[in-house]
mmCIF entry with sequence, helices, sheets and N, C-alpha, C, O atoms, coordinates in Angstrom:
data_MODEL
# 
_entry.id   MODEL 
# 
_entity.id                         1 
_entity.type                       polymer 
_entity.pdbx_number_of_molecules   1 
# 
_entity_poly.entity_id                      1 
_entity_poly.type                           'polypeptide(L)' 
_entity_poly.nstd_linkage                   no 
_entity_poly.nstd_monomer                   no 
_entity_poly.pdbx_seq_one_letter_code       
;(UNK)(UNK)(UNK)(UNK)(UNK)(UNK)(UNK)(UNK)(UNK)(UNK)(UNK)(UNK)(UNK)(UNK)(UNK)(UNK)
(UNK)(UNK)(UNK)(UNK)(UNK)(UNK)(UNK)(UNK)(UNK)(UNK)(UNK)(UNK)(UNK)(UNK)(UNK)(UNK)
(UNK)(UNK)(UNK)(UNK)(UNK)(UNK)(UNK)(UNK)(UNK)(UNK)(UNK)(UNK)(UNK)(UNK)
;
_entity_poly.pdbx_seq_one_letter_code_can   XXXXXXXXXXXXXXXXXXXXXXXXXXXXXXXXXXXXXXXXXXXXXX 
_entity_poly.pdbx_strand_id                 A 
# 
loop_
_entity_poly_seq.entity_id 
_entity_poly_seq.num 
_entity_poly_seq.mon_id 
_entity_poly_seq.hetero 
1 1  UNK n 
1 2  UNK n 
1 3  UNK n 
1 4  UNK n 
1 5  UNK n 
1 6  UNK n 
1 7  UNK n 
1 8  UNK n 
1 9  UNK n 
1 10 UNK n 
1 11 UNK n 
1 12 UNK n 
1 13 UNK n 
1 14 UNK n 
1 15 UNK n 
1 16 UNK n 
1 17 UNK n 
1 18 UNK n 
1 19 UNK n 
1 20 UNK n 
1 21 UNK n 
1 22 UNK n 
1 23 UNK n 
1 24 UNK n 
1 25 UNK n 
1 26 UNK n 
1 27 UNK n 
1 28 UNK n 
1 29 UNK n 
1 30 UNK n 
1 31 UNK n 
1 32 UNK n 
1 33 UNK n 
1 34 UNK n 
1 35 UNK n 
1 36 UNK n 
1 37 UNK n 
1 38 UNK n 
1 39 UNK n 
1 40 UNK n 
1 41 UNK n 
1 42 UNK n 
1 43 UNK n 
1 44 UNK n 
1 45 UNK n 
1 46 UNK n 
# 
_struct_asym.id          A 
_struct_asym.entity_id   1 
# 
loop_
_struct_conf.conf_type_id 
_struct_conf.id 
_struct_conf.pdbx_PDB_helix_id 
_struct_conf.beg_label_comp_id 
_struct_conf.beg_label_asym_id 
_struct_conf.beg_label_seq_id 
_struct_conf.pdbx_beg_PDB_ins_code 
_struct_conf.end_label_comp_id 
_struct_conf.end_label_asym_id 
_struct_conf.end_label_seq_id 
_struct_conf.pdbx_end_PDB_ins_code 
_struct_conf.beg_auth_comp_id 
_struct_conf.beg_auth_asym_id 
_struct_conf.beg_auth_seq_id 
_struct_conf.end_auth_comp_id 
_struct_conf.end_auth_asym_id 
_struct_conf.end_auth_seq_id 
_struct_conf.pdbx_PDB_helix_class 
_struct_conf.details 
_struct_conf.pdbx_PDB_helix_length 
HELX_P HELX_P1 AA1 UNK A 14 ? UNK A 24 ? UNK A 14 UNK A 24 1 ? 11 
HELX_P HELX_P2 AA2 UNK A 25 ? UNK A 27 ? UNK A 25 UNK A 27 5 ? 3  
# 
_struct_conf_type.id          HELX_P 
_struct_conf_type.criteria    ? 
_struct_conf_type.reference   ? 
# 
_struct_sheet.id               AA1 
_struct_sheet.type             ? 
_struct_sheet.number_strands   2 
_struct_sheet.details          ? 
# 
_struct_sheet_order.sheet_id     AA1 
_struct_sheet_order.range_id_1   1 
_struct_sheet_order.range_id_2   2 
_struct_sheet_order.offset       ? 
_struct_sheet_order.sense        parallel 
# 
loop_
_struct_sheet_range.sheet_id 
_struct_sheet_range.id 
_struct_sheet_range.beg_label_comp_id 
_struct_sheet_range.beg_label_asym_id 
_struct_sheet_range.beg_label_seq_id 
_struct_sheet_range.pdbx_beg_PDB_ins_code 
_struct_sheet_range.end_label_comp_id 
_struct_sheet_range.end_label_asym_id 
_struct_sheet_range.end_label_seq_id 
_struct_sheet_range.pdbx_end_PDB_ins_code 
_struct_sheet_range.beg_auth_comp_id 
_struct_sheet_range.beg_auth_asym_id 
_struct_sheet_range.beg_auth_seq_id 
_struct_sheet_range.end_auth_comp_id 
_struct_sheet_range.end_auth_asym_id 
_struct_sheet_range.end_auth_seq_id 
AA1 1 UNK A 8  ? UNK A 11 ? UNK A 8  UNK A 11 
AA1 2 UNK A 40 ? UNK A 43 ? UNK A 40 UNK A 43 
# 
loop_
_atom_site.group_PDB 
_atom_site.id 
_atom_site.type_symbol 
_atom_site.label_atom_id 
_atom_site.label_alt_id 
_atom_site.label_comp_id 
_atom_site.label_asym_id 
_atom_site.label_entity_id 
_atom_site.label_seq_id 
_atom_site.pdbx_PDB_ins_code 
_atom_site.Cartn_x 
_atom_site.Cartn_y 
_atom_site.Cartn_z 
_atom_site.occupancy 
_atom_site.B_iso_or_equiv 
_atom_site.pdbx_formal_charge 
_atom_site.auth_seq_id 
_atom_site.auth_comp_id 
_atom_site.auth_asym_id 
_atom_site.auth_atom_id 
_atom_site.pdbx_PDB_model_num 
ATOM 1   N N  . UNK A 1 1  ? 101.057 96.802  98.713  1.00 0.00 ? 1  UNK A N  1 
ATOM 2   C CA . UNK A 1 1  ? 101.926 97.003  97.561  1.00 0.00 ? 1  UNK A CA 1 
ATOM 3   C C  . UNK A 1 1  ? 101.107 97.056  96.283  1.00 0.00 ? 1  UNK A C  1 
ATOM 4   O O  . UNK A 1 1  ? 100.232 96.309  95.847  1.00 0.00 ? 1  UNK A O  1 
ATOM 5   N N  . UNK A 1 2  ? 101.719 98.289  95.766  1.00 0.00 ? 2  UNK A N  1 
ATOM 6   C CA . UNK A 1 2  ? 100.820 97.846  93.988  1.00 0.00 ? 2  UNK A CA 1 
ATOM 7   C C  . UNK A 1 2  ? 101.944 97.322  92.916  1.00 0.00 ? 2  UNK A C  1 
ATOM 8   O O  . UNK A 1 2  ? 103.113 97.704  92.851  1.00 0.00 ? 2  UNK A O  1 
ATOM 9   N N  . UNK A 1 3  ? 101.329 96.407  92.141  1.00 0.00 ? 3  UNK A N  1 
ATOM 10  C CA . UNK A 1 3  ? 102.329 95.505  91.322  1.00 0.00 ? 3  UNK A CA 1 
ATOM 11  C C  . UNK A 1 3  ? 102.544 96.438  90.306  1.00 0.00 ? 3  UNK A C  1 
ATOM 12  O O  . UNK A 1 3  ? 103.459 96.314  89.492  1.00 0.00 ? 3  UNK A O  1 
ATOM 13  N N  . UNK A 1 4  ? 101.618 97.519  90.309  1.00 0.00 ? 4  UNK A N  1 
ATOM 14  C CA . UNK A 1 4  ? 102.151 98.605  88.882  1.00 0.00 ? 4  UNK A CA 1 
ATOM 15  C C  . UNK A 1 4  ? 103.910 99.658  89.274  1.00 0.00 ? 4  UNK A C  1 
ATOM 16  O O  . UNK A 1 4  ? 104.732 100.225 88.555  1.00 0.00 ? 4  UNK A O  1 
ATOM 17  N N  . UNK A 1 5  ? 103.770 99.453  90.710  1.00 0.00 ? 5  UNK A N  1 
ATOM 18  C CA . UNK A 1 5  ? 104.597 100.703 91.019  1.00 0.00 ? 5  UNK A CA 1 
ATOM 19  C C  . UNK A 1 5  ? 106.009 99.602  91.759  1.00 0.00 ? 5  UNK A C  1 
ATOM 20  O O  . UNK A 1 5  ? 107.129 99.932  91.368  1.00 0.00 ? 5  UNK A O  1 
ATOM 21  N N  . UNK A 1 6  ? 105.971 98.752  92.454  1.00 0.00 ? 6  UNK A N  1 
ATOM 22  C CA . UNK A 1 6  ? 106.864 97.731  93.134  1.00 0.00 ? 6  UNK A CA 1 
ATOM 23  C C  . UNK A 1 6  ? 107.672 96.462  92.181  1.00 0.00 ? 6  UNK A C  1 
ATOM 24  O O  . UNK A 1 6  ? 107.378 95.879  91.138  1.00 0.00 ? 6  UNK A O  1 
ATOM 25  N N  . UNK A 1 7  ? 108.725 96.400  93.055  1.00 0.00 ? 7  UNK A N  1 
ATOM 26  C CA . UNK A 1 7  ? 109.436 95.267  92.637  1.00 0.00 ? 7  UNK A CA 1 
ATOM 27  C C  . UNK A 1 7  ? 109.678 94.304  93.700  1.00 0.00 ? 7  UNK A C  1 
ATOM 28  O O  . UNK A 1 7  ? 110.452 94.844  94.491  1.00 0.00 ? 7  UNK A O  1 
ATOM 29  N N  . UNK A 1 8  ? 109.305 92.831  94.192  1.00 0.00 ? 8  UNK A N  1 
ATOM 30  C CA . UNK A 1 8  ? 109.746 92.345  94.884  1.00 0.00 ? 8  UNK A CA 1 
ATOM 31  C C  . UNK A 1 8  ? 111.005 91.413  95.199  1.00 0.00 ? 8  UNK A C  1 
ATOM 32  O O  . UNK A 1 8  ? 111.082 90.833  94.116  1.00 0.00 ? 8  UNK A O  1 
ATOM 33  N N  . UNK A 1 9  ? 112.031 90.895  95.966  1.00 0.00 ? 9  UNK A N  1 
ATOM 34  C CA . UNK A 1 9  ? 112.824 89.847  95.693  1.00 0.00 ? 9  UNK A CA 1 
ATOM 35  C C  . UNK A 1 9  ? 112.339 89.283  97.194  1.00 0.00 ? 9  UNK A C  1 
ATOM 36  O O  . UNK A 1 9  ? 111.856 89.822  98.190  1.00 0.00 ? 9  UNK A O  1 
ATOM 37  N N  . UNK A 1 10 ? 112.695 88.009  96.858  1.00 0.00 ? 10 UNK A N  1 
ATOM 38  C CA . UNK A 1 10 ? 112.225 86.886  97.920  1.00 0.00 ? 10 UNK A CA 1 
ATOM 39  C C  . UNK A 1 10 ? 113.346 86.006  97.924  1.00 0.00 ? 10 UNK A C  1 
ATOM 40  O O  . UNK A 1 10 ? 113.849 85.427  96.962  1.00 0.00 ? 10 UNK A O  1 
ATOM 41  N N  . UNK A 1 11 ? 113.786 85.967  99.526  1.00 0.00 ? 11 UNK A N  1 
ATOM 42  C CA . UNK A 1 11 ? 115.001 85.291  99.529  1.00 0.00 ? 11 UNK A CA 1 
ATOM 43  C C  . UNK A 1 11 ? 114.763 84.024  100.947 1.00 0.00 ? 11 UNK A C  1 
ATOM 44  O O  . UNK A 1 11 ? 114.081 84.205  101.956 1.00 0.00 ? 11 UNK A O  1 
ATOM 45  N N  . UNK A 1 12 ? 115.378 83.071  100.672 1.00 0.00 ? 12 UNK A N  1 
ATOM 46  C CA . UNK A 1 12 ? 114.689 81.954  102.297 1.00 0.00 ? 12 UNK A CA 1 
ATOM 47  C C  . UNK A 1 12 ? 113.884 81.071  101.617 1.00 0.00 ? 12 UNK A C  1 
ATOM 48  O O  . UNK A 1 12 ? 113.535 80.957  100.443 1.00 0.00 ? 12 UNK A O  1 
ATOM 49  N N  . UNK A 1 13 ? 113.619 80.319  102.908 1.00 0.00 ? 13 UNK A N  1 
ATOM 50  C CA . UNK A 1 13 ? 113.198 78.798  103.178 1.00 0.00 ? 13 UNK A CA 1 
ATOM 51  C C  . UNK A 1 13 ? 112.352 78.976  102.017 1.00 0.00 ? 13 UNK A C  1 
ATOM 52  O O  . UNK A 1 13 ? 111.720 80.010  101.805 1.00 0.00 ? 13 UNK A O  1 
ATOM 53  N N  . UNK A 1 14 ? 112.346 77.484  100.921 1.00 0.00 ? 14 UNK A N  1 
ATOM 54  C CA . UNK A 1 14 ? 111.541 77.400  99.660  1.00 0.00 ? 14 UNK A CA 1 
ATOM 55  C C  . UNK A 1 14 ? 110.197 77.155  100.082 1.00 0.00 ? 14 UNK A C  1 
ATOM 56  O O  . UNK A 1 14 ? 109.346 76.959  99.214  1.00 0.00 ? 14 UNK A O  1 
ATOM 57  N N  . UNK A 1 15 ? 109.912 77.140  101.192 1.00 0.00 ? 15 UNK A N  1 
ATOM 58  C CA . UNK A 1 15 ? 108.210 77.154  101.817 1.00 0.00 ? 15 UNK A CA 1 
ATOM 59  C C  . UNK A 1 15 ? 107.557 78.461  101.644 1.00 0.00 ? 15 UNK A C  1 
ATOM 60  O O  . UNK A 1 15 ? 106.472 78.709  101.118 1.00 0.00 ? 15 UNK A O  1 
ATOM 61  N N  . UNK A 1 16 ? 108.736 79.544  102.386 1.00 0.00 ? 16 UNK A N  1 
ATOM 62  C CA . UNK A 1 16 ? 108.346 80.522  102.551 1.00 0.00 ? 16 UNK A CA 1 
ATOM 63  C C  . UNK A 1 16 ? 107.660 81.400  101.249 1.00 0.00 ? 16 UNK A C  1 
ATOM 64  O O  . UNK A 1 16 ? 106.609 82.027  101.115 1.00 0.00 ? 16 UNK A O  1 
ATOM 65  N N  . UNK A 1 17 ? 109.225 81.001  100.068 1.00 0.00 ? 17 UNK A N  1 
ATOM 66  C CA . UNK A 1 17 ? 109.018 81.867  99.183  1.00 0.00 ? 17 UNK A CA 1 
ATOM 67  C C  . UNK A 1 17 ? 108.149 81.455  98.582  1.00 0.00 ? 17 UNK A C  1 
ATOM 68  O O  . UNK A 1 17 ? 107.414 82.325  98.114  1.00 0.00 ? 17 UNK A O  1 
ATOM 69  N N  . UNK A 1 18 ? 107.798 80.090  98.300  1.00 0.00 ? 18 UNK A N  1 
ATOM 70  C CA . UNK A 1 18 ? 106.356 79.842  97.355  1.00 0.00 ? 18 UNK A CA 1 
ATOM 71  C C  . UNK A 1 18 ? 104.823 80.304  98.265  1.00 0.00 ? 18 UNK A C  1 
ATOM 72  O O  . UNK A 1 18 ? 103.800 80.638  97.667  1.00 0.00 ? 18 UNK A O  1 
ATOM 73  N N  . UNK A 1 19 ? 104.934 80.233  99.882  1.00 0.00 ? 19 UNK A N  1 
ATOM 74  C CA . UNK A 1 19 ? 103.949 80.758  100.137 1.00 0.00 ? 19 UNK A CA 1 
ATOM 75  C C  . UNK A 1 19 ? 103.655 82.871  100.148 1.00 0.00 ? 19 UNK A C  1 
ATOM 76  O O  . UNK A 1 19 ? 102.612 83.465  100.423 1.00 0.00 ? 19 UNK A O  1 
ATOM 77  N N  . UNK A 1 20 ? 104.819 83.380  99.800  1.00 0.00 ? 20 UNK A N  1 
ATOM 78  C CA . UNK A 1 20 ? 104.693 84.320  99.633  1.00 0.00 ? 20 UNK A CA 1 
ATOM 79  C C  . UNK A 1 20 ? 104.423 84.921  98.338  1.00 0.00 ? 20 UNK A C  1 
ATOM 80  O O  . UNK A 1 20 ? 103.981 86.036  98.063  1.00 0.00 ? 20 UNK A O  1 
ATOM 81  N N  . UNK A 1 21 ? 104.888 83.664  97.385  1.00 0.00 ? 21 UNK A N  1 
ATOM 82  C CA . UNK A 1 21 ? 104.435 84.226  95.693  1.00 0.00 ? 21 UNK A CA 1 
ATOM 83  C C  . UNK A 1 21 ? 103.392 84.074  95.436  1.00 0.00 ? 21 UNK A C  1 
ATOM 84  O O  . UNK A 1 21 ? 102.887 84.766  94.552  1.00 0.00 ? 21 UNK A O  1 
ATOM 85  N N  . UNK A 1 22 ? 102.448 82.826  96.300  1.00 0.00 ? 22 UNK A N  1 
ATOM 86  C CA . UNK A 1 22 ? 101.010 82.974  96.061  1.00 0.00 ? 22 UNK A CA 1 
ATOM 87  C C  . UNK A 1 22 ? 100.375 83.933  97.054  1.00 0.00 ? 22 UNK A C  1 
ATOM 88  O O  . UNK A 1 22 ? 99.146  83.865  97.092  1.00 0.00 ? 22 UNK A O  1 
ATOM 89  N N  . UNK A 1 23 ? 100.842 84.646  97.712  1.00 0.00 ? 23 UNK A N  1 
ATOM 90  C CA . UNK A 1 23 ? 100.087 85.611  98.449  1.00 0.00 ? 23 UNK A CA 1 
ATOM 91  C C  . UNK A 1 23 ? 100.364 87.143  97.392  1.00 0.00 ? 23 UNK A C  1 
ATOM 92  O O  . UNK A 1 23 ? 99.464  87.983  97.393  1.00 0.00 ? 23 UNK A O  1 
ATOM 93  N N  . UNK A 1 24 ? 101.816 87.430  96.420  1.00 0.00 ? 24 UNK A N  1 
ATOM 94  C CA . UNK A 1 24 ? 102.045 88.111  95.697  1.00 0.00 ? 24 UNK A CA 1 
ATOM 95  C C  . UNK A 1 24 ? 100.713 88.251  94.445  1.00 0.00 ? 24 UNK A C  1 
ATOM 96  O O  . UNK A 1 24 ? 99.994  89.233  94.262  1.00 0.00 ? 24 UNK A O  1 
ATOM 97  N N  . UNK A 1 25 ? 100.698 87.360  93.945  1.00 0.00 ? 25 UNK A N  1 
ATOM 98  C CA . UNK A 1 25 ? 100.515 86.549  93.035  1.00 0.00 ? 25 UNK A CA 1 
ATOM 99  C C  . UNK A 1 25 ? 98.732  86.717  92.803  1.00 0.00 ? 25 UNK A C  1 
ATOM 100 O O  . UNK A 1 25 ? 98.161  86.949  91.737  1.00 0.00 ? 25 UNK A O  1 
ATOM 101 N N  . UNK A 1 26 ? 98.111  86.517  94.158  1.00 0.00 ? 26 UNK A N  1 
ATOM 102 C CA . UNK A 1 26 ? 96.776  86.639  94.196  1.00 0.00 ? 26 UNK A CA 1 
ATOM 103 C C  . UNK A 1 26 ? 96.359  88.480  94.694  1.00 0.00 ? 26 UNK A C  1 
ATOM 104 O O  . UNK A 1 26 ? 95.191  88.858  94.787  1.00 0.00 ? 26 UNK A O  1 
ATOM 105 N N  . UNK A 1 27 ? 97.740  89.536  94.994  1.00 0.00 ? 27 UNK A N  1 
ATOM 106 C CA . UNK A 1 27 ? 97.513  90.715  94.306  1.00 0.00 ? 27 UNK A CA 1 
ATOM 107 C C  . UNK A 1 27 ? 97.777  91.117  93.016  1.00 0.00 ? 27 UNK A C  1 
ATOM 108 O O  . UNK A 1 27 ? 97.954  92.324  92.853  1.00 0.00 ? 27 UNK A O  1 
ATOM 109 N N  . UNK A 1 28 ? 97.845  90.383  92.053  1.00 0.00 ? 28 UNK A N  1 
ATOM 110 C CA . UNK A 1 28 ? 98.613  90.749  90.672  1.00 0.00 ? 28 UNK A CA 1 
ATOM 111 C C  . UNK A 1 28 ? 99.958  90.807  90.498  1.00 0.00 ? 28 UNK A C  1 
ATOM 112 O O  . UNK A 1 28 ? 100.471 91.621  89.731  1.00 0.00 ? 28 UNK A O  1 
ATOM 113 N N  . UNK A 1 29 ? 100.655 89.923  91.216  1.00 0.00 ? 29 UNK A N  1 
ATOM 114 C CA . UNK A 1 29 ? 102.293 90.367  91.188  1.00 0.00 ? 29 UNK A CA 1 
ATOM 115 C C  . UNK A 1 29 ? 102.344 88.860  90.374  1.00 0.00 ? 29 UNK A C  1 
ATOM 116 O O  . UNK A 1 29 ? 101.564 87.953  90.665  1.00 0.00 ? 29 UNK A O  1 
ATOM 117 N N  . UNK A 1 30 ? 103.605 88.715  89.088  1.00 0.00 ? 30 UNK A N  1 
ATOM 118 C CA . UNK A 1 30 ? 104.100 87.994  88.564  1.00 0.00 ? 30 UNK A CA 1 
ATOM 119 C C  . UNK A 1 30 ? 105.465 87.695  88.688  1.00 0.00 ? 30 UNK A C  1 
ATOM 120 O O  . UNK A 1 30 ? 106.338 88.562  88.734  1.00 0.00 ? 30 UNK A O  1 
ATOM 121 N N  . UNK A 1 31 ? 105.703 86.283  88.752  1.00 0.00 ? 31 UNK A N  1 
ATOM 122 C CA . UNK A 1 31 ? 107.059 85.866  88.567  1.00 0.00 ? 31 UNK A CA 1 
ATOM 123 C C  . UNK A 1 31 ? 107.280 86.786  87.362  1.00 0.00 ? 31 UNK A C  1 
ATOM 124 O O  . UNK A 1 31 ? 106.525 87.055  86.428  1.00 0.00 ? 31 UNK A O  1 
ATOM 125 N N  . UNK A 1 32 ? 109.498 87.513  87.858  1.00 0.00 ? 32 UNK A N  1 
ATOM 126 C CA . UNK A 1 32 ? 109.891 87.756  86.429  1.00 0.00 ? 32 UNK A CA 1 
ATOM 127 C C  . UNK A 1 32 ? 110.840 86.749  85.913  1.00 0.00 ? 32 UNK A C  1 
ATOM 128 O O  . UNK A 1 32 ? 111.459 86.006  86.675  1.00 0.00 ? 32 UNK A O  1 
ATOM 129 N N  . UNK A 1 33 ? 110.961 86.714  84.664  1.00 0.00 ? 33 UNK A N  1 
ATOM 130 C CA . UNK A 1 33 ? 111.303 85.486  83.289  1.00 0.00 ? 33 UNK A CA 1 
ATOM 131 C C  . UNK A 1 33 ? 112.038 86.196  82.524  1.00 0.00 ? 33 UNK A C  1 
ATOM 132 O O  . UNK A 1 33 ? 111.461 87.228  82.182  1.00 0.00 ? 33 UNK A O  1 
ATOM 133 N N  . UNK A 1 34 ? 113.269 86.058  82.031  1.00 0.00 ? 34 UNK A N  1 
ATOM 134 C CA . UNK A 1 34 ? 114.144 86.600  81.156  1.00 0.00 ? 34 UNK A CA 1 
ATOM 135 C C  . UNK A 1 34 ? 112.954 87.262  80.035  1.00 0.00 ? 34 UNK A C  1 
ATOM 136 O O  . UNK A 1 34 ? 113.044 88.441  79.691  1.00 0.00 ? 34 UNK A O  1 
ATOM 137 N N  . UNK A 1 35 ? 111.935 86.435  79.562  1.00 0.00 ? 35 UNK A N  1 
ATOM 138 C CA . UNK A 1 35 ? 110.926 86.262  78.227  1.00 0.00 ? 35 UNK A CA 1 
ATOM 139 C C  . UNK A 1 35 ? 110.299 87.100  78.462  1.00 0.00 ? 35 UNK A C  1 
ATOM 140 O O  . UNK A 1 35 ? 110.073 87.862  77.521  1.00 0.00 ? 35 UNK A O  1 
ATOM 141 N N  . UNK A 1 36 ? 109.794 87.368  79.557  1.00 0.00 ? 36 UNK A N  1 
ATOM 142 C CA . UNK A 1 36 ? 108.503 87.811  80.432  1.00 0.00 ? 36 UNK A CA 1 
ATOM 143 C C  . UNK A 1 36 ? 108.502 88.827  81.949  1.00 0.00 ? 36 UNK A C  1 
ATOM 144 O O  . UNK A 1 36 ? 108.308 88.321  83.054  1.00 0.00 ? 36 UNK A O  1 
ATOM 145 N N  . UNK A 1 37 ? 108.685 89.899  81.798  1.00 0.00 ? 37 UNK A N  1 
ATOM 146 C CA . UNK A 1 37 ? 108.820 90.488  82.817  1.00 0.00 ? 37 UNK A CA 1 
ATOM 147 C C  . UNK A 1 37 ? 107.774 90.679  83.876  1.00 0.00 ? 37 UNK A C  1 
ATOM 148 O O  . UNK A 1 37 ? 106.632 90.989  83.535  1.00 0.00 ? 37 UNK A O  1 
ATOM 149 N N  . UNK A 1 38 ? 108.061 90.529  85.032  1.00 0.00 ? 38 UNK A N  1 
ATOM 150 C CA . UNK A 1 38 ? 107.313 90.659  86.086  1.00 0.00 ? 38 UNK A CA 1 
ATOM 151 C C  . UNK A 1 38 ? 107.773 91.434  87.338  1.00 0.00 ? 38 UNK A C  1 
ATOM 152 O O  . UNK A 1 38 ? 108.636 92.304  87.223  1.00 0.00 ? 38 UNK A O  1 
ATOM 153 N N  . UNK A 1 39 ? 107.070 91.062  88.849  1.00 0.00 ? 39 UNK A N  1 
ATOM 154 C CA . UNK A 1 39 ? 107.757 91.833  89.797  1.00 0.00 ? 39 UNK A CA 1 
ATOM 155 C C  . UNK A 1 39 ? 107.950 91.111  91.163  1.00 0.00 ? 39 UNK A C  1 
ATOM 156 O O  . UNK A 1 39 ? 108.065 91.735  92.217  1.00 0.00 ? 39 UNK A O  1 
ATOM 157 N N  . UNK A 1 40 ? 107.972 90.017  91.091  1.00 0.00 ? 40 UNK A N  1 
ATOM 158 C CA . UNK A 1 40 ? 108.947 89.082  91.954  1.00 0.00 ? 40 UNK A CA 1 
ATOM 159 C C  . UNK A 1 40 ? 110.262 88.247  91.276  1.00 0.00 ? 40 UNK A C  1 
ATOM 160 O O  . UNK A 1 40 ? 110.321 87.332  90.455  1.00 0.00 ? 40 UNK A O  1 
ATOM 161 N N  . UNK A 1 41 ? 110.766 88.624  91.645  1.00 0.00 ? 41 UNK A N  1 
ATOM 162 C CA . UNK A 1 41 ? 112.272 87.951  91.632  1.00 0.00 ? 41 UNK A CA 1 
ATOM 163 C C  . UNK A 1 41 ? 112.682 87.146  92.983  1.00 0.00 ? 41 UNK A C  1 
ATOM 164 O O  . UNK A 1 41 ? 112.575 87.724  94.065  1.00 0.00 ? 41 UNK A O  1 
ATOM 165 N N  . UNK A 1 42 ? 113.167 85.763  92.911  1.00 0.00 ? 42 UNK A N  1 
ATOM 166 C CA . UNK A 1 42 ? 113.439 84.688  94.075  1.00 0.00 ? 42 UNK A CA 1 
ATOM 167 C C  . UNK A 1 42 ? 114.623 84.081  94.009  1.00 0.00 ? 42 UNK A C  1 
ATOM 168 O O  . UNK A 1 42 ? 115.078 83.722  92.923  1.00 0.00 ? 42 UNK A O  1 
ATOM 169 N N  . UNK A 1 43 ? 115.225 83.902  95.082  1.00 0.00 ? 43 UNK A N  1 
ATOM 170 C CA . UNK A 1 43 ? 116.212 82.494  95.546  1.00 0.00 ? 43 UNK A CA 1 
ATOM 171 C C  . UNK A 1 43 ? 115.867 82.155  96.675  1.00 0.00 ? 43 UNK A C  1 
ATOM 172 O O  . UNK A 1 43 ? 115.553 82.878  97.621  1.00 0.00 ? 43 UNK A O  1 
ATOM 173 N N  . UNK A 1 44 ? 115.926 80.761  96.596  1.00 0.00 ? 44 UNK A N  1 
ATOM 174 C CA . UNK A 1 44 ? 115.169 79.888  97.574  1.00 0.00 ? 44 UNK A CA 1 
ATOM 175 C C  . UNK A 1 44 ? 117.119 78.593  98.140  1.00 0.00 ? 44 UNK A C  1 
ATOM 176 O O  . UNK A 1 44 ? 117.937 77.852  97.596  1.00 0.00 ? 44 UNK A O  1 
ATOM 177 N N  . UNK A 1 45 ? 116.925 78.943  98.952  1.00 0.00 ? 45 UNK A N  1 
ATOM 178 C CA . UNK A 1 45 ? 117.957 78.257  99.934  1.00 0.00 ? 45 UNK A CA 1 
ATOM 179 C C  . UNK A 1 45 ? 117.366 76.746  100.469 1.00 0.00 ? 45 UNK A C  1 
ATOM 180 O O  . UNK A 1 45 ? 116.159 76.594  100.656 1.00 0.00 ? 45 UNK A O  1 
ATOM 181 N N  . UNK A 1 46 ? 118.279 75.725  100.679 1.00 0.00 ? 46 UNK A N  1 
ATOM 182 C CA . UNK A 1 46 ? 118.421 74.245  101.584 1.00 0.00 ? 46 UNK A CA 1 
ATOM 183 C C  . UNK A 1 46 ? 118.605 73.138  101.093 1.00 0.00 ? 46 UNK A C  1 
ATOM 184 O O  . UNK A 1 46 ? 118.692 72.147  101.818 1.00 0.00 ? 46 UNK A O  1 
# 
């Protein structure tokens, strides 16, 4: 994925999604923030 061209959402176990935002995250993908736009978007379930 390139973080210039993608949008991600991440949905599931709050393990999952934090281990998938640092796998995002260490290609250049950012949490997005009302303030601050980025290209993961999350809800985390349990």
């Amino acid at each position: 994925l390139d973080a210039a061209l993608a949008h991600v959402m991440l949905c599931g176990n709050p393990a999952m999604v934090a281990d998938a935002t640092a796998a995002l995250a260490a290609r250049g993908f950012r949490k997005h923030k009302r303030k601050e736009p980025g290209q993961i978007s999350m809800e985390t379930y349990w």
